[in-house]
C-alpha positions as CSV (number, residue, x, y, z in Angstrom):
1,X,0.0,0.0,0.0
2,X,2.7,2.5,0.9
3,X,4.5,2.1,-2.3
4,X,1.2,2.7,-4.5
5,X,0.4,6.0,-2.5
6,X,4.2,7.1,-2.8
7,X,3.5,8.5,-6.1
8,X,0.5,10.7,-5.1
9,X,2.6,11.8,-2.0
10,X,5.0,12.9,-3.9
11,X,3.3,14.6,-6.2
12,X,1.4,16.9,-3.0
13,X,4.9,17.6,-1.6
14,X,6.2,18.6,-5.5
15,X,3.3,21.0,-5.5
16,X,3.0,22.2,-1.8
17,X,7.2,23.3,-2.1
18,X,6.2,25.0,-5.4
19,X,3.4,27.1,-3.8
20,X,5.4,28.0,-1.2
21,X,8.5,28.7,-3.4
22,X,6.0,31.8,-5.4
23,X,4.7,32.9,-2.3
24,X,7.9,33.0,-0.3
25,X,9.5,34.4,-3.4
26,X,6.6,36.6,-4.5
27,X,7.5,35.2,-8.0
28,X,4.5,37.7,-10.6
29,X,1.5,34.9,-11.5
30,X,2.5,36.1,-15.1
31,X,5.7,34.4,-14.7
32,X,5.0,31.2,-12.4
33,X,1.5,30.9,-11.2
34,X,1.7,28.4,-8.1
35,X,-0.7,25.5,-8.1
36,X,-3.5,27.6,-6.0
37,X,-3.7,29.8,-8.8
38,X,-3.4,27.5,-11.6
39,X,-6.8,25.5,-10.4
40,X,-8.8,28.8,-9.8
41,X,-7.4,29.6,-13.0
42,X,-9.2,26.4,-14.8
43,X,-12.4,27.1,-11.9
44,X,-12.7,30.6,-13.4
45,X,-13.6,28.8,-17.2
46,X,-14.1,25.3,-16.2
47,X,-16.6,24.5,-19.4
48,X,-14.4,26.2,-22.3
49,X,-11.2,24.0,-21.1
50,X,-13.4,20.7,-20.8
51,X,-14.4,22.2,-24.6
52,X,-11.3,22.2,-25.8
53,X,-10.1,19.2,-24.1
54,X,-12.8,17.2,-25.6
55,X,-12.0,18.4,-29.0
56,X,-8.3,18.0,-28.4
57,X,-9.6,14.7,-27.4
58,X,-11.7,13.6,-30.5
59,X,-8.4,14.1,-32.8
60,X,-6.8,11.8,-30.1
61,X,-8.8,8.8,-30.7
62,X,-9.6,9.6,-34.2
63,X,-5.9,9.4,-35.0
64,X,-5.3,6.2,-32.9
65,X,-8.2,4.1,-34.1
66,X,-6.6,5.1,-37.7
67,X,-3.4,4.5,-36.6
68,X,-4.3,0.7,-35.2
69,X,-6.1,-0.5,-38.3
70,X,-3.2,0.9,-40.6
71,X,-0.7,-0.5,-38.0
72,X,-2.7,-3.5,-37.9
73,X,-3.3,-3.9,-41.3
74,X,-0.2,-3.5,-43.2
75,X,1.7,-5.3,-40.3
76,X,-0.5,-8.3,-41.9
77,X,-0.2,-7.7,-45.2
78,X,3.7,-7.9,-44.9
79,X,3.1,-11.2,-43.0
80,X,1.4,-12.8,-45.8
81,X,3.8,-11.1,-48.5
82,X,7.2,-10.6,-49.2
83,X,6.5,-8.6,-51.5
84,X,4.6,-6.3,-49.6
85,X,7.2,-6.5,-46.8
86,X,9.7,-4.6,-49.0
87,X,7.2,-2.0,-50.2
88,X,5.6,-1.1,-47.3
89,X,8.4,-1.4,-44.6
90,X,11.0,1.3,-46.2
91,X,8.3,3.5,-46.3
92,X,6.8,2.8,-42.7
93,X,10.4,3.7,-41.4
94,X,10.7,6.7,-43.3
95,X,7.1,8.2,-42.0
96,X,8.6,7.5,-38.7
97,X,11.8,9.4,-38.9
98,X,10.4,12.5,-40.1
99,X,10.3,14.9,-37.6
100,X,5.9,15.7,-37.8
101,X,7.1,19.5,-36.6
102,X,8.6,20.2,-40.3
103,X,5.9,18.7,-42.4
104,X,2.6,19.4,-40.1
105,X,2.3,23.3,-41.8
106,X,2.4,21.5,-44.9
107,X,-0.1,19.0,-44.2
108,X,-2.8,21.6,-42.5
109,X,-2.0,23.6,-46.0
110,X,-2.7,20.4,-48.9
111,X,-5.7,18.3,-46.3
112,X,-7.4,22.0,-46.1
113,X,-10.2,20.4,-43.6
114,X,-8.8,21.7,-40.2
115,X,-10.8,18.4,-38.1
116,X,-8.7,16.0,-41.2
117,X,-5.4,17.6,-41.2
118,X,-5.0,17.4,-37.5
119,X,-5.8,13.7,-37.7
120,X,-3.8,12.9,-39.6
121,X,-0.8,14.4,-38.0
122,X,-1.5,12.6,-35.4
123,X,-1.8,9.7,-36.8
124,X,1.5,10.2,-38.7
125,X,2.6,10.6,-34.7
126,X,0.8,7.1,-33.5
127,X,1.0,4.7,-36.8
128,X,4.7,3.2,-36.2
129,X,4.8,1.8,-32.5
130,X,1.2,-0.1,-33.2
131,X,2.9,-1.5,-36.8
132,X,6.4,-2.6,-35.2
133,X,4.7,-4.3,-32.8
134,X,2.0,-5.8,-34.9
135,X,4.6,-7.1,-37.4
136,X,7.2,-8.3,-34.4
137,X,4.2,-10.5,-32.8
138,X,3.2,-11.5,-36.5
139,X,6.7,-13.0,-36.9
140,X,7.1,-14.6,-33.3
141,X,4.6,-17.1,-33.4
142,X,6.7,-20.5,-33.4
143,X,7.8,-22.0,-36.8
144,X,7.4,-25.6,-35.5
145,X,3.1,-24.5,-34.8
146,X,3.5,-23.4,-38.4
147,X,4.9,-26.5,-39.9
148,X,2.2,-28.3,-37.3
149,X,-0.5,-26.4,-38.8
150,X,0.5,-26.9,-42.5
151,X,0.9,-30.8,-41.7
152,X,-3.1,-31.2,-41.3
153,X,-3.4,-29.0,-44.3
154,X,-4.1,-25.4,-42.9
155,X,-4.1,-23.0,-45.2
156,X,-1.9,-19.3,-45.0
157,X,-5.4,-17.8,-44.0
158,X,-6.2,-20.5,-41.3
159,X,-2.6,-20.1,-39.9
160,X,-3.0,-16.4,-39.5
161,X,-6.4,-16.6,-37.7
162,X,-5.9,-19.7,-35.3
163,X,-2.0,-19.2,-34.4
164,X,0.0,-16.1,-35.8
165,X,-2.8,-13.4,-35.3
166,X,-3.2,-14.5,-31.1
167,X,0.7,-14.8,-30.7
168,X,0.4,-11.0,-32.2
169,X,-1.9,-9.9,-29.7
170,X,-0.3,-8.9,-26.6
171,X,2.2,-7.0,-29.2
172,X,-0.6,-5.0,-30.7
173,X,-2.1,-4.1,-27.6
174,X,1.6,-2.5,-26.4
175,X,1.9,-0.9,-29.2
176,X,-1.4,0.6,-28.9
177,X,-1.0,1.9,-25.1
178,X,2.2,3.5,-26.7
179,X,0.9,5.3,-29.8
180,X,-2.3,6.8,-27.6
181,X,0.3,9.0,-25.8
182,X,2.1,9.6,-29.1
183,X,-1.4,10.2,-30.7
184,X,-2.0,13.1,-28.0
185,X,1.2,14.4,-28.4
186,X,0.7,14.6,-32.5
187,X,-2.7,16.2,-31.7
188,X,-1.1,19.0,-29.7
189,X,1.6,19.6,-32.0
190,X,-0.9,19.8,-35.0
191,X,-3.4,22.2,-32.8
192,X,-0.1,24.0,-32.7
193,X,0.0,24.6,-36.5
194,X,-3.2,25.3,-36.9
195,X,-3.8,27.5,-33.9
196,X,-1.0,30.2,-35.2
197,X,-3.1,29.8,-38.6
198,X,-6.2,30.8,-36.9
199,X,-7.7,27.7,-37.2
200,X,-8.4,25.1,-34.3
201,X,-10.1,25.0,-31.2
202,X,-8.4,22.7,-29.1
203,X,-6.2,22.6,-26.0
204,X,-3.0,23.4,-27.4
205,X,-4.6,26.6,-29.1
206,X,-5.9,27.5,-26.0
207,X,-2.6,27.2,-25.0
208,X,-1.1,29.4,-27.5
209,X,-4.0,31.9,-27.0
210,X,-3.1,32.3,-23.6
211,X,0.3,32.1,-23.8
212,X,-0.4,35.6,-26.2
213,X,-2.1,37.4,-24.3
214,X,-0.1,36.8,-21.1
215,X,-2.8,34.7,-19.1
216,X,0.0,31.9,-17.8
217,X,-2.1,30.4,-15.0
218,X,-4.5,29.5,-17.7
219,X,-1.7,28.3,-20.2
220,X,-0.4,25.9,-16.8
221,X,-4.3,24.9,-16.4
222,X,-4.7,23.6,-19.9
223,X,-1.1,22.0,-19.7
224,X,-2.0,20.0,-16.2
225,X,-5.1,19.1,-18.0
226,X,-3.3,17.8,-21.0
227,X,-0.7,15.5,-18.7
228,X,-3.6,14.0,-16.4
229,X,-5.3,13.4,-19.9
230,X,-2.3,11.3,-20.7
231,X,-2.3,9.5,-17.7
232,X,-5.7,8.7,-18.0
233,X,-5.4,7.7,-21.5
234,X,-2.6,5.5,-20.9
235,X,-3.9,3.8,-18.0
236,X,-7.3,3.1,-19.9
237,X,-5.3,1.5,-22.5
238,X,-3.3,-0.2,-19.9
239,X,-6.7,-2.0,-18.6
240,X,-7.9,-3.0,-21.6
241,X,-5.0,-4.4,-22.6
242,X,-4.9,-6.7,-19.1
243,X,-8.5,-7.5,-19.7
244,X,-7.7,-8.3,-23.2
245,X,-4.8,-10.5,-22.2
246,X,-7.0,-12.0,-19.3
247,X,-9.3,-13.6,-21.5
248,X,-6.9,-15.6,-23.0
């Protein structure tokens, strides 16, 4: 019990030093609002932040349920083709090397649709852990099962469904709990993009609006709100994948 509530502890003594740090200090709100003045800061406009995090949230998921069945899918395509291997896989590894930063303006400026371009940044951001993972647990299901299987006559089909696509399982769901962080974080950094185009309305915007116009406890409420939104995502992808794996 003590070492599940250390976290939580420490997290109140993080934020009871830094209140007491500003107030000690004096330190201007507009430079480091303490915690006090961060909540009362998301109290003061508590439905246009849940606003924007629910549209910030909506690309989220969006993205990552894109990002799983392209994962998904092209993971199996290579496992049932060679020749799909090599076209697909140099071109997986090159969409995740490119830094999304440099070619987000550009995809905000061809997609045009503001709710479509931020997807698909983010998915850009989410795509490769679910399809590594995919196409690892694709290729680690043992090759004596395989030669079992093809003995009584199952087909490439029948030994994808029965044996290859459960031993794949647990790697697709890892992947998954990994790209919905990465699928936030692509959603931020396209809000970015679009925000200083005048164009989005979710919590990174409000971020950058605040930011502007000097409100920084309001820019810190909208950042906590993004981190516990991580948390939370993560750890609701981190049940489902145990409930998942329970089943089995």
């Amino acid at each position: 019990m003590t070492y599940r509530l250390a976290p939580a502890l420490f997290g109140l003594l993080a934020l009871g030093a830094w209140e007491a740090t500003v107030r000690l200090a004096h330190v201007p709100v507009y430079l480091v609002p303490g915690p006090v003045a961060i909540v009362a800061a998301f109290f003061s406009e508590p439905g246009g932040m849940l606003m924007s995090l629910a549209s910030t949230l909506l690309v989220t998921l969006t993205a990552l349920a894109v990002a799983a069945l392209l994962g998904g899918g092209m993971a199996i395509a290579m496992a049932l083709s060679r020749l799909a291997q090599a076209a697909i896989q140099p071109w997986a590894v090159i969409l995740q090397v490119t830094p999304i930063v440099a070619i987000a303006p550009l995809i905000v400026v061809w997609v045009g649709n503001p709710f479509a371009s931020l997807v698909v940044c983010a998915t850009i951001v989410a795509f490769f852990p679910v399809f590594a993972n995919t196409a690892s647990g694709l290729a680690s299901a043992p090759q004596d099962l395989q030669d079992l299987f093809r003995l009584y006559g199952a087909g490439r089909w029948r030994v994808l469904w029965l044996l290859r696509l459960p031993a794949a399982l647990p790697f697709f769901l890892s992947g998954l709990r990994i790209s919905g962080g990465l699928a936030l974080v692509g959603a931020v950094v396209a809000e970015f993009v679009a925000g200083s185009g005048g164009f989005a309305s979710g919590l990174a915007y409000r971020i950058l609006e605040d930011g502007y116009r000097l409100q920084i406890a309001k820019m810190f409420a909208a950042l906590a709100l993004l981190s516990l939104t991580g948390i939370a995502l993560n750890a609701v992808l981190g049940l489902v994948e145990r409930l998942a794996l329970r089943q089995r």
